[in-house]
Structure formats: structure tokens, C-alpha cells
C-alpha positions in Angstrom: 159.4 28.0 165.7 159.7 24.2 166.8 159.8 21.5 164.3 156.1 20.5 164.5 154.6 24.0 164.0 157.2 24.0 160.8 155.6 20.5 160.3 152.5 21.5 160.5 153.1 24.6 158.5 155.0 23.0 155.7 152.1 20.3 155.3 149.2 23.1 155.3 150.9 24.8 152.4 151.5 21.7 150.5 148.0 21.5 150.5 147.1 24.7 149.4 149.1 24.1 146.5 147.8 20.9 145.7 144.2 22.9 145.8 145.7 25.9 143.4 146.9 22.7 140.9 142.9 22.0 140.6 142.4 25.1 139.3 141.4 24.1 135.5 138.7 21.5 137.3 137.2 24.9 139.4 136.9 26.6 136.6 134.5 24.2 134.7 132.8 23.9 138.0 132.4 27.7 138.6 130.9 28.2 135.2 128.7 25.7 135.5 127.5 27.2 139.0 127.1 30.2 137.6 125.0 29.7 134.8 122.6 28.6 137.0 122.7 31.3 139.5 122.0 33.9 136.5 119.0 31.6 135.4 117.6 32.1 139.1 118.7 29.7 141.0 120.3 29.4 144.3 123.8 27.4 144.9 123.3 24.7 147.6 126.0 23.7 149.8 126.0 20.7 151.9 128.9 19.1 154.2 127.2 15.9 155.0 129.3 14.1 158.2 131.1 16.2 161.6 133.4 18.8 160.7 132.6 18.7 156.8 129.8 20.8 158.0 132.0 23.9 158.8 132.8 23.9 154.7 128.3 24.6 154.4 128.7 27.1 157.1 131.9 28.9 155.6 130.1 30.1 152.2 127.0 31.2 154.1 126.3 34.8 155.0 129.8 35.4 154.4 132.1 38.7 153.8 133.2 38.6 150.3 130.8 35.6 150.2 127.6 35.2 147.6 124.6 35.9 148.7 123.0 33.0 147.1 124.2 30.2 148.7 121.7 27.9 150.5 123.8 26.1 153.0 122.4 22.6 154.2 123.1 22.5 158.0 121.2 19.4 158.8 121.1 19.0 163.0 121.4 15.1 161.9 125.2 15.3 161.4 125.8 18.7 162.9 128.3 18.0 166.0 126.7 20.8 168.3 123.6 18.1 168.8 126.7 15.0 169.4 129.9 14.1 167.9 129.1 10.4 168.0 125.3 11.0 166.8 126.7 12.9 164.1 129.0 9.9 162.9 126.1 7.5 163.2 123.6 9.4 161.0 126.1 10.0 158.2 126.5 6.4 158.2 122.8 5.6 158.1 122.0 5.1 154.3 119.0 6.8 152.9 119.2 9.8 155.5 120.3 12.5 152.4 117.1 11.2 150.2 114.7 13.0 152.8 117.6 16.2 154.1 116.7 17.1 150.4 112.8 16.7 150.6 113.0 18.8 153.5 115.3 21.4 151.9 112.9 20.9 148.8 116.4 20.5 146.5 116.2 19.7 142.9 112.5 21.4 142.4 114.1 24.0 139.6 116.0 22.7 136.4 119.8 23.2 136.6 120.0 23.6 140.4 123.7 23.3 141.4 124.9 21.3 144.5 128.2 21.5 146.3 129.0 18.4 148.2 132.1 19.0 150.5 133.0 15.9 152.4 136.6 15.4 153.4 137.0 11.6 152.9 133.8 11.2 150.4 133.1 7.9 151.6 129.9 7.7 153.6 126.3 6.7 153.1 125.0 10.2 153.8 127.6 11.8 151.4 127.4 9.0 148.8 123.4 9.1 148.9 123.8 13.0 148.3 125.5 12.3 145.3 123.1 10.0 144.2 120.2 11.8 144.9 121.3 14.9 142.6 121.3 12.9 140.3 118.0 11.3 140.8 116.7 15.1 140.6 119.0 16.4 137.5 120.9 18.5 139.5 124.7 19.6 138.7 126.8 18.3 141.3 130.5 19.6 142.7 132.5 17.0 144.6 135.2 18.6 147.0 136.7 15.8 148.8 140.5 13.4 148.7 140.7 10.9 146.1 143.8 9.4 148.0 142.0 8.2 151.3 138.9 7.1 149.4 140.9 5.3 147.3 142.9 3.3 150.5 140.3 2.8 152.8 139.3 -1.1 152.4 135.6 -1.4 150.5 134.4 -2.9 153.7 135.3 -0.6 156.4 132.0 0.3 158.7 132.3 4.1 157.4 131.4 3.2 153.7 128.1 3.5 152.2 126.9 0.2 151.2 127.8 0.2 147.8 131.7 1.1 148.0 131.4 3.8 146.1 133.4 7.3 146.4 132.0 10.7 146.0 134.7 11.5 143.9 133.6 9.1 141.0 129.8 10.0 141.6 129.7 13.8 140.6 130.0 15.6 137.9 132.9 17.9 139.2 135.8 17.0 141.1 138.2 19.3 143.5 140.4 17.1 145.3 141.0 18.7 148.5 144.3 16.6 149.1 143.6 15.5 152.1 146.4 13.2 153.6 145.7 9.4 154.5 144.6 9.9 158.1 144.3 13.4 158.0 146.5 14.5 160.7 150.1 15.7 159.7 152.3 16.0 162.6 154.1 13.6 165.0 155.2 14.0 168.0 157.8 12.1 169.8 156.9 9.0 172.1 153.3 9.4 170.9 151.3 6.8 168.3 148.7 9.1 166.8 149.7 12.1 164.8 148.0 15.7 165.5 147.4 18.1 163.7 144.4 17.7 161.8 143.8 18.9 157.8 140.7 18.4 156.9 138.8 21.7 157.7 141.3 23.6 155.9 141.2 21.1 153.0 137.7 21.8 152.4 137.6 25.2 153.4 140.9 26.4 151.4 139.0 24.7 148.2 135.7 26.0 148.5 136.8 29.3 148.7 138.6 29.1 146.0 135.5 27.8 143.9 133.9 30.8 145.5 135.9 33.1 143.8 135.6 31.6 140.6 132.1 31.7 140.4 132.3 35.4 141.3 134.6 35.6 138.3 132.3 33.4 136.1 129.3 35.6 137.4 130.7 38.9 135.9 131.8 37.5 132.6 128.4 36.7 131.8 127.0 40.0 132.9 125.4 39.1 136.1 126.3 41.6 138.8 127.2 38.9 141.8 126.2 39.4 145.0 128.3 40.0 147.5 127.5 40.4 151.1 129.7 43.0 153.0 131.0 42.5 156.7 128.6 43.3 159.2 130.9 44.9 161.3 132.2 47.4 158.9 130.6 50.5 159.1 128.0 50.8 156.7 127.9 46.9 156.8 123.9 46.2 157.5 123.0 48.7 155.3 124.5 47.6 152.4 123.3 43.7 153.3 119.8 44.8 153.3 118.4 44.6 150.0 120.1 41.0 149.7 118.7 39.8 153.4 115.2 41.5 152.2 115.5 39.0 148.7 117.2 36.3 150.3 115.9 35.8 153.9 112.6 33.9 152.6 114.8 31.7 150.5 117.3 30.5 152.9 116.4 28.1 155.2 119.4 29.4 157.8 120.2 33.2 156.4 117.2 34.5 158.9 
């Protein structure tokens, strides 16, 4: 294997084990999730800017995945409909206020958001933040405290205020995202490649995936889990939880 593949691969598992260090910070989240799954509500997951969305679409409809989760997949910031539109709507402050009027978010007490934004800097990931709040939901930051802390207070990418997602929710996963995000360098070229932040987010909300499952069962709520579709047997075990589910879910249908 060359040296940036071994690069790339030694940085990848320094994150992963930056994630597993968080693991006291997951749990507290996961309980908290799951309490309010077994009082009846659904978990909401939201990656509000580019490729943060793929951490939303991860959880959703997913083998070994819950059933519950209402991802918020937004077409604002969702790079099939632009990759530059995307980055100018998550910069536009106010835009989150009325993605969760139309997701009607916050309507049942305890509702439980997870807001997975790999540099947790934005206006439309700062707003999100502040919004479950507004609405006395539970929030669950998974984002890098190291970028948001280094990037200047008055670069065009911030939300008005400054603020960080990281100090606006009630739980915090740092993702350990590096500064810059990609790892590797490559000779004779400026910019590194190899880009993190996907695998940041993903690797972590996974892992709160699994807790809540855990946290679930401990409190005598059987959690469900939807099965691959392309097992055998794989639709028909889904189909009580698409029967239940479907009308709920915005994007499950």
C-alpha cells in the first residue's frame, strides 16, 4: 500500500478512536433519546449544510437501523438540487425556523433532535439549535469543536452571531473532525485530499445508534429494528414497522 492510502488510513482510525473516547457523552445522549422514543415519540435527524446531509440519510430506513427516525432531508441544502445552492441556503439565517414548521418539529413534549453538522458553524445549523430550544426539544450536537473553535468569528460561513453548535445543545459528540478536513498530502500539490468529514459524522451517529438500541432494551421497550430488504424474508419482516411508520415519516414512503 503507498504512503497516502497508509495516510489516509492511519488518520481514519485516529478518528474513530477519538469517536469511541466520547463514549460516556453517547451514553447520556442515548438515554435521553430513548426515553422519549418509549413515551411515543419519534427521533429526528437533521444534517443541515452539503454532505452533512448523508449523516440524516444514514439512520433512515436503515438495516440494523430504528425504525423511528424522522430524517430531515430538506431539498434547501440537499446537494442533488446544487452544491453551491446548497452552501448558500445553509448560510441564509432563519431558513431552519420554517424546515421545522414544515416538518411540524417540537409539537410533542420531549421530542429529541439530532443535529449532525461537521463544522457546526452555520446559520442554518446554529438556527437549528436554537430553534429546539425555542420549542423544548432535547438536542444532540455531533459536530468538531477544534475547527469551530479556529475558524475567525467573522468568516462569511458563520451564522451571525458567532456562535458554535457545539456550545448551543444539550449533548455533545465531537466528531474530531481535522482543521480543513482533508488528511492527506500529496507531493507538488497545495490542497490536501482526502476528505473526513462524512465518516466523522457517520462513524458517530452510528455509534449513538447503538446506544439508544441499548438504552431502549434496558428500559423494556422492544426497539425497532428494520431488517435488510435484500435478505430473504426482508420485506416481510419490515411490514408492520412501514404499515406504523410510513404516515409518520415524511421520507420513509
Amino acid at each position: 500500500m503507498n504512503e497516502e492510502l497508509i495516510a489516509y488510513s492511519q488518520a481514519i482510525s485516529k478518528i474513530v478512536e477519538g469517536v469511541m473516547g466520547e463514549e460516556e457523552v453517547i451514553k447520556g445522549a442515548a438515554r435521553a433519546a430513548a426515553e422519549s422514543i418509549v413515551a411515543g415519540n419519534l427521533l429526528h435527524v437533521i444534517g443541515p449544510g452539503g454532505h452533512s446531509n448523508m449523516a440524516a440519510e444514514e439512520v433512515l430506513w436503515r438495516s440494523g437501523g430504528l425504525a423511528v427516525v424522522n430524517s430531515i432531508l430538506d431539498p434547501g441544502t440537499n446537494l442533488i438540487h446544487g452544491a453551491k445552492r446548497s452552501n448558500y441556503i445553509e448560510r441564509l439565517p432563519g431558513y431552519a425556523q420554517k424546515v421545522f414548521d414544515a416538518y411540524r418539529l417540537g409539537k410533542n413534549p420531549g421530542e429529541v433532535i439530532i443535529i449532525a453538522n461537521a463544522y457546526g458553524i452555520n446559520s442554518m445549523c446554529i438556527d437549528s439549535a436554537l430553534e429546539a430550544k425555542k420549542r423544548n426539544m432535547i438536542s444532540i450536537g455531533i459536530t468538531s469543536r477544534s475547527f469551530a473553535d479556529k475558524l475567525a468569528l467573522d468568516h462569511p460561513s458563520r451564522h451571525p452571531s458567532g456562535k458554535n453548535l457545539y456550545q448551543e445543545v444539550d449533548f455533545f459528540i465531537d466528531n474530531h473532525i481535522p482543521y480543513g478536513d482533508a488528511v492527506v498530502e500529496i507531493e507538488g500539490i497545495a490542497q490536501k485530499v482526502g476528505p473526513t468529514a462524512t465518516i466523522c459524522n457517520v462513524v458517530a451517529i452510528n455509534c449513538l445508534m447503538i446506544e439508544i438500541t441499548k438504552a431502549l432494551k434496558s428500559l423494556g421497550f422492544e426497539p425497532p429494528i428494520w431488517v435488510s430488504a435484500n435478505l430473504p424474508g426482508g420485506d416481510q419482516q419490515n411490514k408492520a414497522y412501514e404499515d406504523k411508520y410510513i404516515p409518520l415519516i415524511k421520507h420513509l414512503g
